[in-house]
C-alpha positions as CSV (number, residue, x, y, z in Angstrom):
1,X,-30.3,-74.3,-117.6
2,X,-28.4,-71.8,-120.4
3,X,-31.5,-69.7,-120.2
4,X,-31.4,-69.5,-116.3
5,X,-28.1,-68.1,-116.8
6,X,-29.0,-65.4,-119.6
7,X,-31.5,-64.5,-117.0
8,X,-29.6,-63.9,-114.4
9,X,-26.7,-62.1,-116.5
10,X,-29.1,-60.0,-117.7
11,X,-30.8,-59.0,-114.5
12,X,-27.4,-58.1,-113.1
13,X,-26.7,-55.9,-116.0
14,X,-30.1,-54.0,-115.3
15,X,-29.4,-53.5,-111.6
16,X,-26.3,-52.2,-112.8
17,X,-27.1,-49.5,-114.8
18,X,-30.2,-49.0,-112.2
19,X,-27.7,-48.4,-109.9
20,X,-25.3,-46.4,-111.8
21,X,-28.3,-43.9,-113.0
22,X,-29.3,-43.6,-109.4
23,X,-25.4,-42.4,-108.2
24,X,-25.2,-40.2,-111.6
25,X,-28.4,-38.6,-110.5
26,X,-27.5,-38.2,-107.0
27,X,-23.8,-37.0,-107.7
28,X,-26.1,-33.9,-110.2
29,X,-27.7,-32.8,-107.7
30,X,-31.0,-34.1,-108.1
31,X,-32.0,-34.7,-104.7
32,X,-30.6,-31.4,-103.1
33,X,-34.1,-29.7,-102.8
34,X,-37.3,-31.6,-102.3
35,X,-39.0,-29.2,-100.4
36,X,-38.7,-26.5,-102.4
37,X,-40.6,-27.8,-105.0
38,X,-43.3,-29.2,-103.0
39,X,-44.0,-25.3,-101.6
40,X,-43.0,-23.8,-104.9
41,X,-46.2,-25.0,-106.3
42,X,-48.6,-23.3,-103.6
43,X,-47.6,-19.9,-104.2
44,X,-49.8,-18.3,-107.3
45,X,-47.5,-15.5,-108.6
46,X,-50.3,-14.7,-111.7
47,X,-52.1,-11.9,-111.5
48,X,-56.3,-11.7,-112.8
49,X,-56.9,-9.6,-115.6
């Protein structure tokens, strides 16, 4: 029964810092543009030699 209870204590830690990674990326600014790399990657800017 101990072990159940690591478990969980230790699950709940993970989804903490899960959730605390996703806020810290969303609060930088991560998720502003999602289209623009999408189209950013169909235009060919190099020339042929």
């Amino acid at each position: 029964m101990s072990d159940m209870i690591l478990l969980i204590v230790v699950s709940l830690f993970m989804g903490v810092i899960g959730l605390a990674a996703f806020f810290w990326s969303l609060g930088d600014g991560q998720y502003d543009d999602l289209q623009g790399a999408a189209e950013r990657i169909l235009h060919d800017d190099d020339r042929p030699l």
